[in-house]
C-alpha positions in Angstrom: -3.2 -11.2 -31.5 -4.6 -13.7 -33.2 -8.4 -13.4 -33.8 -9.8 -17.0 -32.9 -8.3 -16.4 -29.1 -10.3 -14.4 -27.0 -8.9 -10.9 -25.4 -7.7 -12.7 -22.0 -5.4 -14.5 -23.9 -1.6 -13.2 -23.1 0.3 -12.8 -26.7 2.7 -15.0 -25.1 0.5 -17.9 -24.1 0.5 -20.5 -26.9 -2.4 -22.1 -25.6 -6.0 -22.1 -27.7 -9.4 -20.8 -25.8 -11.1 -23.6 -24.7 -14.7 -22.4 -25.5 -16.5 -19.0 -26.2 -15.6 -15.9 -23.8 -17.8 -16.3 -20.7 -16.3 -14.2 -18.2 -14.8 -10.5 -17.7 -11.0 -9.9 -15.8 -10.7 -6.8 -14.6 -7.2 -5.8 -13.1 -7.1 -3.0 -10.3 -7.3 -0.1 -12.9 -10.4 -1.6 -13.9 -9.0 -2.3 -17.1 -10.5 -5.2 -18.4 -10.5 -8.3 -20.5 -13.0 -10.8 -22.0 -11.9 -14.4 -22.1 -13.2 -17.9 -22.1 -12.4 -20.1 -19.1 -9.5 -21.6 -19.7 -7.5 -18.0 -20.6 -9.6 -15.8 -17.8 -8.1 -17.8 -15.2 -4.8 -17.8 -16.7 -5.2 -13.9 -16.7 -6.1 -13.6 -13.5 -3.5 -16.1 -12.0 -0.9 -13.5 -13.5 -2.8 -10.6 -11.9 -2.6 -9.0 -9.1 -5.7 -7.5 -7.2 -8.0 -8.8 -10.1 -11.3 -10.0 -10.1 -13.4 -12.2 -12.6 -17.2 -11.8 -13.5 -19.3 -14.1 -15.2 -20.7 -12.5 -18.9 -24.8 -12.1 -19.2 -24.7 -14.8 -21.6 -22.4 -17.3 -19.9 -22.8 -20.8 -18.1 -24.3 -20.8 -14.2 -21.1 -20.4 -11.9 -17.9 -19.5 -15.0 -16.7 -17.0 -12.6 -16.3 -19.3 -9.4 -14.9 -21.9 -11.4 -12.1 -19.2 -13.3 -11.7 -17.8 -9.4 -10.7 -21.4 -8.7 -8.5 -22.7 -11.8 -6.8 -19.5 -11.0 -5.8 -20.3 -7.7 -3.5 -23.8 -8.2 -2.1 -21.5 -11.4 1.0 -19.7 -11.6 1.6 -16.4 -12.9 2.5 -16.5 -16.3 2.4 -19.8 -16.2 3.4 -20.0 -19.8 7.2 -18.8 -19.4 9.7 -21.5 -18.1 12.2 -21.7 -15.4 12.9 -21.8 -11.9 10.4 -20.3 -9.8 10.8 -19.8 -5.9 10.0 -16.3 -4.9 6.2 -16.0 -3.9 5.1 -14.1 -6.6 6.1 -16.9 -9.2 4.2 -19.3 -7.3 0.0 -19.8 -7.2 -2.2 -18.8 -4.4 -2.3 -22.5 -3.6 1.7 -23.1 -3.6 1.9 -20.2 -1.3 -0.7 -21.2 1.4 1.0 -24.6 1.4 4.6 -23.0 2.0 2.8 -21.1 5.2 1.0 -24.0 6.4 4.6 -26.0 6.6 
């Protein structure tokens, strides 16, 4: 992995970190994973039955606003191609589908 990305960041996701690690993921092992905002919510977007927690050190409210990003985000959201099935779609694309 490349050491200037933080540990949230997926090996396949060619994105940077956008800032320092502020928040913890953990999946529903409890296994978990540091990351800045931008990758945390990207991790937990592709997880499912995780939650987010804001570092001691970081900014009032990272975890609400990584709970949210996540949300309109799709799973793996770095790998291309058609996506219909539910669990290639975000939280938000799926309420919408129910709503219809």
């Amino acid at each position: 992995m490349d050491q200037d990305r933080c540990s949230a960041a997926h090996p396949e996701d060619p994105t940077e970190c956008v800032g320092p690690a502020v928040v913890t993921v953990l999946d529903s092992t409890g296994a978990a994973a540091d990351g800045c905002e931008h990758h945390g919510a990207r991790l937990l977007a592709s997880l499912d039955s995780a939650s987010v927690y804001s570092l001691p050190t970081a900014p009032h409210g990272a975890a609400a606003r990584v709970f949210r990003a996540a949300d309109g985000i799709r799973p793996f959201c770095w790998v291309d191609g058609p996506r219909t099935k539910p669990s290639q779609l975000s939280h938000a694309e799926n309420r919408e589908r129910h709503h219809r």
